[in-house]
Kinemage of the C-alpha trace (Angstrom):
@kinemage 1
@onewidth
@group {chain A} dominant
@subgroup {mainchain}
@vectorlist {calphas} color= white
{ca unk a 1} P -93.391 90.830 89.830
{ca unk a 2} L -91.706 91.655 86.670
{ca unk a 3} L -92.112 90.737 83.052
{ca unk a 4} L -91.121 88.239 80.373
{ca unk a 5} L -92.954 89.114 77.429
{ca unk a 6} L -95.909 90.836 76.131
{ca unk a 7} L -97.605 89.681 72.551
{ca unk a 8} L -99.972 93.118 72.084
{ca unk a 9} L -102.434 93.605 68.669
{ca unk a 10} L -105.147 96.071 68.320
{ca unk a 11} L -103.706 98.175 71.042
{ca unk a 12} L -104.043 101.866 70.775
{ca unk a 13} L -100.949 103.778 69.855
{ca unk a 14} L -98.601 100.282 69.519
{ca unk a 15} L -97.421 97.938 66.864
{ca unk a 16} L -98.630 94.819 66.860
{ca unk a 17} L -96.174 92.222 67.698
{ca unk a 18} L -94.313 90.465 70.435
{ca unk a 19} L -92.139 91.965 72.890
{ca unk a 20} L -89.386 90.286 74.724
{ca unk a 21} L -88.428 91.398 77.940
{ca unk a 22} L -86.537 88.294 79.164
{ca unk a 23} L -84.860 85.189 77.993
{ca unk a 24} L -86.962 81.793 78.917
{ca unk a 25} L -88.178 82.346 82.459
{ca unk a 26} L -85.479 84.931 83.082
{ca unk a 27} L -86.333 88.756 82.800
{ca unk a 28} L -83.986 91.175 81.603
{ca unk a 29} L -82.823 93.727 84.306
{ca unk a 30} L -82.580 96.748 81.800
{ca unk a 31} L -84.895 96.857 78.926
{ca unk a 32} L -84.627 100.206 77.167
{ca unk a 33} L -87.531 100.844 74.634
{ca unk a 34} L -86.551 102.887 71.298
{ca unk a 35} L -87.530 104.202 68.162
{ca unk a 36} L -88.063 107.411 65.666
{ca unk a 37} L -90.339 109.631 66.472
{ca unk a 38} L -94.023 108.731 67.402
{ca unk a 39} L -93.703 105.005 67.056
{ca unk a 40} L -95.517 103.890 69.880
{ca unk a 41} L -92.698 103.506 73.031
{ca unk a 42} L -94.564 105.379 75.842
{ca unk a 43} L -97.998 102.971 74.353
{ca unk a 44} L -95.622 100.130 75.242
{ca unk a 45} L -94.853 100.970 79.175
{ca unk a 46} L -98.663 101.927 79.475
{ca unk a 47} L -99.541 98.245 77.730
{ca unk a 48} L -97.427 96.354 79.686
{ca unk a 49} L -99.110 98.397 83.066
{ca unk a 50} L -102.715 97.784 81.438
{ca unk a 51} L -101.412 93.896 81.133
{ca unk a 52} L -100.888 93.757 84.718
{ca unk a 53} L -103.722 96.158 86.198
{ca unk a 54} L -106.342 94.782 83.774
{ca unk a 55} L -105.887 91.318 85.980
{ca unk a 56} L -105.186 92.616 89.592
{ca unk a 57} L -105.746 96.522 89.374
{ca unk a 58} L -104.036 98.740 92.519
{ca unk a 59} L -107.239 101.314 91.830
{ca unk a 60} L -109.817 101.220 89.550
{ca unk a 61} L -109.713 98.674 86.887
{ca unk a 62} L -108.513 99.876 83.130
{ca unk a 63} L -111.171 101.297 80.846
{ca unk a 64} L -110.941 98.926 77.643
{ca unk a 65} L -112.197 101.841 75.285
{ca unk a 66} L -109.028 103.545 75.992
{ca unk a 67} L -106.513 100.800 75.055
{ca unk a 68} L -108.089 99.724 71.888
{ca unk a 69} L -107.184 101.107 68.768
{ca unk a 70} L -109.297 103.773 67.114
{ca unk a 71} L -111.410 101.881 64.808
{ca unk a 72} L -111.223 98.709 65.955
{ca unk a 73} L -113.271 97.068 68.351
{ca unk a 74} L -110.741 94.354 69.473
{ca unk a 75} L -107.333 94.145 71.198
{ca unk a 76} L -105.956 91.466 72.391
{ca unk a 77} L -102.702 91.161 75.536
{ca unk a 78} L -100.897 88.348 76.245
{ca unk a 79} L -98.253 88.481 78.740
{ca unk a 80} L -95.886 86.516 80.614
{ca unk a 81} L -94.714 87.278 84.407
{ca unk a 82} L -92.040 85.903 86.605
{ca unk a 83} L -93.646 85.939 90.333
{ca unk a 84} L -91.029 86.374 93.581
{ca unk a 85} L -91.548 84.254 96.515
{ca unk a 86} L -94.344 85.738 98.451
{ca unk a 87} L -96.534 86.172 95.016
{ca unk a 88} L -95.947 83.038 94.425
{ca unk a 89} L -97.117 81.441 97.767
{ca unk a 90} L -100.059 83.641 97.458
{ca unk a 91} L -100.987 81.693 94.308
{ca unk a 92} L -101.324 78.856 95.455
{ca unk a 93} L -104.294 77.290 95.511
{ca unk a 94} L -105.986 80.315 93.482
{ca unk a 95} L -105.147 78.349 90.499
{ca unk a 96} L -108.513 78.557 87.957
{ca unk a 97} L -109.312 76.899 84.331
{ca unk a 98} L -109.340 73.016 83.104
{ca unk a 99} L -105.661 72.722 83.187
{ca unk a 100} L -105.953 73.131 87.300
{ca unk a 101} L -109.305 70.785 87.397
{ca unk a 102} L -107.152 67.936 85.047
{ca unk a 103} L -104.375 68.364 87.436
{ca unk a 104} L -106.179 68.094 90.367
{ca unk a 105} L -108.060 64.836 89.403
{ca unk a 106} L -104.794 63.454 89.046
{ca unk a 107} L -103.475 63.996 92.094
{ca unk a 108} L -106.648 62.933 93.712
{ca unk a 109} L -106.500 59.674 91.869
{ca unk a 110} L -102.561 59.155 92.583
{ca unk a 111} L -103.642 59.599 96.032
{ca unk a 112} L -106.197 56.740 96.384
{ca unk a 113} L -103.932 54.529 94.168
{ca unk a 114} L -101.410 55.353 97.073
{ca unk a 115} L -98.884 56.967 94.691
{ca unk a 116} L -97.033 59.541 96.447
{ca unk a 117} L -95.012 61.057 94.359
{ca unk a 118} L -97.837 61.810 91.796
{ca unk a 119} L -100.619 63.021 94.425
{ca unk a 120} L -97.748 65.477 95.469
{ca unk a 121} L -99.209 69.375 95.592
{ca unk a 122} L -97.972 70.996 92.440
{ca unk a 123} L -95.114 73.775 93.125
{ca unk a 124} L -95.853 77.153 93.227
{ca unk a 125} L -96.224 78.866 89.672
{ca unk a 126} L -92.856 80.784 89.089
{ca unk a 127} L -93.826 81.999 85.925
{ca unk a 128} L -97.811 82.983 85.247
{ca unk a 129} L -99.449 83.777 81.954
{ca unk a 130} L -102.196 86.363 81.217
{ca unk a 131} L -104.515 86.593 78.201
{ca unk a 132} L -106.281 89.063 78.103
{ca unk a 133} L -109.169 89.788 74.995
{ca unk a 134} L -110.446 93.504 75.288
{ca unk a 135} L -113.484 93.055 73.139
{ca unk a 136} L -115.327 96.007 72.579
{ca unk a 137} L -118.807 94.225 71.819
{ca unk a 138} L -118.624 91.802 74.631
{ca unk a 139} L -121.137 91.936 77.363
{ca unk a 140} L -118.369 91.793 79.691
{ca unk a 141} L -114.951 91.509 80.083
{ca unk a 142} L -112.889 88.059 80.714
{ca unk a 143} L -110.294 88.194 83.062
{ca unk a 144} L -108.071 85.630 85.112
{ca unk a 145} L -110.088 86.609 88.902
{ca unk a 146} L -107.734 83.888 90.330
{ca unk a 147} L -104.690 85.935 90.081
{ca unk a 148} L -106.517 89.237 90.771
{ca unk a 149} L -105.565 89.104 94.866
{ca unk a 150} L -101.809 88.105 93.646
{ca unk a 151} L -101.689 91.092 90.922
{ca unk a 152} L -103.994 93.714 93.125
{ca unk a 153} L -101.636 93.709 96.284
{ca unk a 154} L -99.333 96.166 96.851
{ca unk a 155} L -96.802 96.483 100.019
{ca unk a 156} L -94.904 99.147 100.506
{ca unk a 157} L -92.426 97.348 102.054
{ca unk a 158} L -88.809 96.922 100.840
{ca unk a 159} L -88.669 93.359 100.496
{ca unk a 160} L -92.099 92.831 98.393
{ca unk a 161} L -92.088 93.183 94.386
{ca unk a 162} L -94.618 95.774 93.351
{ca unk a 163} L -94.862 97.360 89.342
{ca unk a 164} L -94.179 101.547 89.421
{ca unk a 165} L -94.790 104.018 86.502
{ca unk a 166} L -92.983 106.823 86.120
{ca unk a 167} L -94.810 108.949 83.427
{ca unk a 168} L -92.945 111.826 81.048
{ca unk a 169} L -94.750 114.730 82.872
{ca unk a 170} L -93.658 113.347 86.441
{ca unk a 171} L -93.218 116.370 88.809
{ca unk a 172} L -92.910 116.976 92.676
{ca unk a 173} L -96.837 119.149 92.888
{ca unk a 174} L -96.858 119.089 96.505
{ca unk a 175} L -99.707 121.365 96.231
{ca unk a 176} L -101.851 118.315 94.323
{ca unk a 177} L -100.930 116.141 97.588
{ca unk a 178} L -102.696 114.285 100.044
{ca unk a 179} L -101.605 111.990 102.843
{ca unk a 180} L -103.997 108.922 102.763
{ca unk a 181} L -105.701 108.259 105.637
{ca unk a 182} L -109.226 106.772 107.046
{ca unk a 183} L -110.056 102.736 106.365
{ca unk a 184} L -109.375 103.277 102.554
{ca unk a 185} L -105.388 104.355 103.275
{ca unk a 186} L -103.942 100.929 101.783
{ca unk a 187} L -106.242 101.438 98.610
{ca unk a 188} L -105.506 105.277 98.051
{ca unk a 189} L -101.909 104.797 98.812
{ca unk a 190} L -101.431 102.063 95.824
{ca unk a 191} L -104.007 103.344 93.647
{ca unk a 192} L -101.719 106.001 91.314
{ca unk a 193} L -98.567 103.812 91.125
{ca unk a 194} L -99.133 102.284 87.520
{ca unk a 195} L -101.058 106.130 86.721
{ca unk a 196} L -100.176 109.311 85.247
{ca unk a 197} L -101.808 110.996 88.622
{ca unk a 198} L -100.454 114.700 88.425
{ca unk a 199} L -99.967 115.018 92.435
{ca unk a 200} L -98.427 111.237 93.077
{ca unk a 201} L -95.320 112.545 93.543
{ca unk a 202} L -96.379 115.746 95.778
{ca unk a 203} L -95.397 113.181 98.869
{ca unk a 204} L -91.647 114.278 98.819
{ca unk a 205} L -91.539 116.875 101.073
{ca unk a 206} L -94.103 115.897 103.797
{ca unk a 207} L -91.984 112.575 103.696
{ca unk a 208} L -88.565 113.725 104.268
{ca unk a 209} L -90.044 115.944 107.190
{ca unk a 210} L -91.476 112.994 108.475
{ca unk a 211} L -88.180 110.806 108.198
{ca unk a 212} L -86.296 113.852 109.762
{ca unk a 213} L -88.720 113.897 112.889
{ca unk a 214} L -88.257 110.588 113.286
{ca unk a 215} L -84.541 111.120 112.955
{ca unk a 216} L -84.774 113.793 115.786
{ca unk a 217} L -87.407 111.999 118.558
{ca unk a 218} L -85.088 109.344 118.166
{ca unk a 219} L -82.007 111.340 119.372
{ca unk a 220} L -83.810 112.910 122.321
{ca unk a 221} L -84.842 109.347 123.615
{ca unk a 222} L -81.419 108.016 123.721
{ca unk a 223} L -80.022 111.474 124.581
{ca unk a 224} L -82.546 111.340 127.705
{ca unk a 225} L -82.045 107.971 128.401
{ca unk a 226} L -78.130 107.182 128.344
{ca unk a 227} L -76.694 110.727 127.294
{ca unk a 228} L -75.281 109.721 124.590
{ca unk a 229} L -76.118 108.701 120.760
{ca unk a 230} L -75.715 105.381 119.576
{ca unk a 231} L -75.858 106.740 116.223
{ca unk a 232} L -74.272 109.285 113.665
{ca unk a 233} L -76.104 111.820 112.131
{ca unk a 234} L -75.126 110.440 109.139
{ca unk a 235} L -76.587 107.357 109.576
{ca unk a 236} L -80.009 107.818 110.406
{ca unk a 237} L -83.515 107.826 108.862
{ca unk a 238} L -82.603 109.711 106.316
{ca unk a 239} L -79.424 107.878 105.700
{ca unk a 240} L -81.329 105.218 102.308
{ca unk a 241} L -82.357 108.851 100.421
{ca unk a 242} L -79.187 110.551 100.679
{ca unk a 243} L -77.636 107.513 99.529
{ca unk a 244} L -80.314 107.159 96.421
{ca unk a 245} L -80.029 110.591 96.023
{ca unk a 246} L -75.976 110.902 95.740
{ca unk a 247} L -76.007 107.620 93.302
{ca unk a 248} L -78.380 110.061 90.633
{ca unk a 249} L -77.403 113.129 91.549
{ca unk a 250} L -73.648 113.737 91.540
{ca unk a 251} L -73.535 117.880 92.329
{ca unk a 252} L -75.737 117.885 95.166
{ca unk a 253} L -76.697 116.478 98.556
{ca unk a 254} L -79.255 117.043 101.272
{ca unk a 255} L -78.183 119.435 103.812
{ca unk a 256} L -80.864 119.190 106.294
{ca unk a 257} L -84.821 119.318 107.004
{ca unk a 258} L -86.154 121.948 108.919
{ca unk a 259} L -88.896 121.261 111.704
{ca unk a 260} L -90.210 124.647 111.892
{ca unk a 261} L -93.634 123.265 111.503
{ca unk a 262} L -95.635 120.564 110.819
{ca unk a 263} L -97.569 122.293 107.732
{ca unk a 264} L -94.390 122.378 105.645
{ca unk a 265} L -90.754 122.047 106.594
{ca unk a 266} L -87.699 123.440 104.726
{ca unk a 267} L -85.809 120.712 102.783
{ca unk a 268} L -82.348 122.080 102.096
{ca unk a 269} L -79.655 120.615 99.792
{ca unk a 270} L -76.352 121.895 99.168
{ca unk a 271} L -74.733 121.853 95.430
{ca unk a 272} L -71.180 121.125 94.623
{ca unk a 273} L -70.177 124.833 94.822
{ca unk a 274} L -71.863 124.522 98.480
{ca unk a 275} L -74.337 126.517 97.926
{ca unk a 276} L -77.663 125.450 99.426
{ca unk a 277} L -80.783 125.733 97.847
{ca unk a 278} L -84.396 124.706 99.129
{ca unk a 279} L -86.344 121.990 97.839
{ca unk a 280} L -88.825 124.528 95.702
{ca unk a 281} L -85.700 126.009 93.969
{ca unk a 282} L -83.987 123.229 92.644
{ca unk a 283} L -83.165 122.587 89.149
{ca unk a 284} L -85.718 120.075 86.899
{ca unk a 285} L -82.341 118.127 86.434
{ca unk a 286} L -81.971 118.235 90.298
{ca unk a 287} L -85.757 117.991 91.232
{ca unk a 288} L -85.976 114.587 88.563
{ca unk a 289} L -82.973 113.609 90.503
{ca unk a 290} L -84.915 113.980 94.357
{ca unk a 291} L -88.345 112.588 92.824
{ca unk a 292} L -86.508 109.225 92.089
{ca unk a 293} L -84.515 108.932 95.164
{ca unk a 294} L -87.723 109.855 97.398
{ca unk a 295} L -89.872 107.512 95.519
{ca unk a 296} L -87.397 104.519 95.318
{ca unk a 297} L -87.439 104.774 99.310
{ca unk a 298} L -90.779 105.836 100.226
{ca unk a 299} L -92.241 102.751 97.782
{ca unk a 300} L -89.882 100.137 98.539
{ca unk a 301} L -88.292 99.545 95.218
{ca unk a 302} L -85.731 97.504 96.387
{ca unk a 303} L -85.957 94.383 94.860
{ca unk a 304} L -88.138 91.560 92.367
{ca unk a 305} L -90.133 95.047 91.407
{ca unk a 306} L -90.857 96.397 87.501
{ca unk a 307} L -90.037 99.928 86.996
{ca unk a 308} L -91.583 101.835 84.257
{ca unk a 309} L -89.663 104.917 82.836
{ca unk a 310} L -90.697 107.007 80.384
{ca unk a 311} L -88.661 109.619 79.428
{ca unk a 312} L -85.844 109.469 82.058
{ca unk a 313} L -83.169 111.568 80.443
{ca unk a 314} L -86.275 114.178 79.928
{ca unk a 315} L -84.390 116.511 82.165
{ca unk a 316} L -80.413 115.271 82.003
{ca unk a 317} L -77.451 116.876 80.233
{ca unk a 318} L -77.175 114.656 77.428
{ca unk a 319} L -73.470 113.797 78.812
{ca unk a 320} L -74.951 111.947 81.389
{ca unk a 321} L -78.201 110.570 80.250
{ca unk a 322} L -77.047 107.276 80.010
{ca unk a 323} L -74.862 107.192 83.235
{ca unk a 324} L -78.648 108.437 84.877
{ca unk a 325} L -80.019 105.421 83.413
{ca unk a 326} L -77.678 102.654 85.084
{ca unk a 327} L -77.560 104.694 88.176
{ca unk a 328} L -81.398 104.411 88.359
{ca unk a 329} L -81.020 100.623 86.893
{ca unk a 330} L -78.549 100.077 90.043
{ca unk a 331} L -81.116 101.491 92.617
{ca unk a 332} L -82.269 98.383 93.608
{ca unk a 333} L -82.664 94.370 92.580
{ca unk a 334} L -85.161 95.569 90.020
{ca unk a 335} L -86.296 95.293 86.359
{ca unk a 336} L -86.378 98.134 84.809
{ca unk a 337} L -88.100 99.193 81.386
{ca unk a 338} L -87.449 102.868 80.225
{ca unk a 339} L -88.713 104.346 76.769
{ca unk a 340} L -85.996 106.786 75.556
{ca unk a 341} L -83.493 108.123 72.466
{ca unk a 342} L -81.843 105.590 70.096
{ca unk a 343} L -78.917 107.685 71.577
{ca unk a 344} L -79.515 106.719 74.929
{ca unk a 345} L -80.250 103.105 74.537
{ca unk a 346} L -77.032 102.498 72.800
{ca unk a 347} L -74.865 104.078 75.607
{ca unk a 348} L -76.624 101.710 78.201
{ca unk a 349} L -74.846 98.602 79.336
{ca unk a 350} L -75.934 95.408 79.292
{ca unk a 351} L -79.969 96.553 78.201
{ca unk a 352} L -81.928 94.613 75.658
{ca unk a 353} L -82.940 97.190 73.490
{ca unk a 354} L -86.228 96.808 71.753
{ca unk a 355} L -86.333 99.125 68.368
{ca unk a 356} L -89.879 100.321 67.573
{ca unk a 357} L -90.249 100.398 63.802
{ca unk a 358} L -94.424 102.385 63.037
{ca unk a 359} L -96.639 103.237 65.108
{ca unk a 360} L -100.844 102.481 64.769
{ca unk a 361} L -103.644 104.579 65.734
């Protein structure tokens, strides 16, 4: 899924106003979120994630006492999403509300009047709208349940959209890190995409040891069954990383992936001046660099996703800040959203730049 527009008031940290992320039912592929000082552009990635977990939630739903203003006791979110192909089919038929029981009586009566063009299903929703009212004093919460199974999935797999946050204080804690596993593995593993989880990103070593021994058992079958290798070294399971990893990271490269054992293997890279440094050692330029790569692959962002940045020149030599940007922009067929420097935002290419003027609360 990705996103069109979001209309926010009462929201904690955020101007009101509208936000436009696309043109009609078209979304912008790089939206780059600006403004002086504390005027609200990391409260604008965290709104638009709220918009979207507050109807289908990958973990636990969104406190409302956190996103409303302090002071208030109402906020309201109203957002528009463009849906790929699988969301969707999913959403049909989970269509809710008096516009889908009017629509439906129609069709029922075009069908006994023998009217076939007019009893036809309706086509899938491309485009879906959310309202959302956070009211403080409510008894309970309103919120579209129809679209919850749509909004709520997540699939790791390359080919399904899915919505990612990448907070300010991202880091590779592999010490915070634990594999999911047991019934609850689908849950755990998409519960602290949209969060600010410290260990999300702790997965990057275990994964590239588990890519590399797949790598390797796959090169002693085929060396035990036909002698030979039917492919490169350089084109195997670890081939989509060091291809992420070279578009971000210019000066260095992954050398190789230890298998000394299975608690925690030695990830090498080598820099420009081939020198080779381990994974624990790298730079916070370099380490940024290996946390997007790693979590571009291991997620699936590949396409029809919505990326949120914050922050993503945090560690870059201003130089290249911008030229990080598109690289990460160019990753996959994705939208993404990053709040950064007026300096930034001007360098970037083709981005809709939204200019944050005061910031509330």
């Amino acid at each position: 899924m990705q996103i069109l527009s979001l209309r926010a008031s009462g929201v904690l940290g955020l101007p009101d106003g509208a936000y436009d992320f696309g043109v009609g039912d078209e979304p912008h592929v790089l939206v780059a979120i600006t403004g002086a000082g504390p005027c609200g552009k990391t409260s604008l990635l965290e709104a638009v994630a709220a918009a979207k977990e507050l109807v289908g939630p990958y973990g636990r739903l969104p406190a409302p006492a956190s996103l409303v203003r302090r002071g208030a006791r109402r906020a309201t979110l109203a957002a528009r999403w463009l849906l790929d192909d699988a969301e969707q089919a999913a959403c049909v038929g989970l269509e809710a509300g008096p516009a889908h029981t009017e629509r439906r009586v129609r069709e029922i009566e075009a069908a006994a009047r023998g009217d076939k063009a007019a009893s036809a299903p309706s086509p899938p929703q491309r485009v879906v709208e959310t309202n959302l009212v956070l009211d403080l004093d409510a008894d309970a919460l309103e919120l579209p349940h129809h679209l919850a199974p749509v909004f709520g999935h997540y699939d790791r797999a390359p080919g399904r959209g899915k919505a990612e946050y990448f907070p300010a204080d991202r880091r590779i804690r592999a010490q915070l890190w634990t594999e999911p596993a047991g019934p609850s593995r689908a849950r755990d593993e998409a519960a602290p995409r949209l969060g600010r989880a410290l260990g999300k990103y702790g997965f990057v070593r275990p994964f590239l040891r588990a890519l590399a021994a797949v790598s390797a058992a796959r090169r002693e079958a085929e060396l035990a069954a036909c002698g030979v290798l039917t492919r490169d070294d350089a084109n195997d399971e670890l081939t989509p990383f060091r291809e992420a990893l070279a578009a971000l990271a210019r000066d260095l490269r992954l050398a190789r992936v230890e298998l000394a054992n299975a608690d925690g293997a030695a990830v090498w890279f080598v820099r420009r001046d081939r020198r080779e440094v381990e994974l624990d050692a790298l730079s916070d330029s370099e380490a940024d660099a290996v946390l997007f790569a790693a979590t571009f692959v291991r997620q699936g962002l590949a396409a029809r996703s919505l990326v949120l940045v914050d922050r993503p020149e945090l560690h870059q030599d201003p130089t290249r800040a911008a030229a990080f940007v598109q690289a990460l922009a160019c990753l996959g067929e994705n939208q993404l959203v990053v709040a950064t420097s007026a300096a930034v935002a001007s360098a970037l290419e083709g981005a809709r730049v939204l200019r944050l003027e005061a910031r509330h609360g």
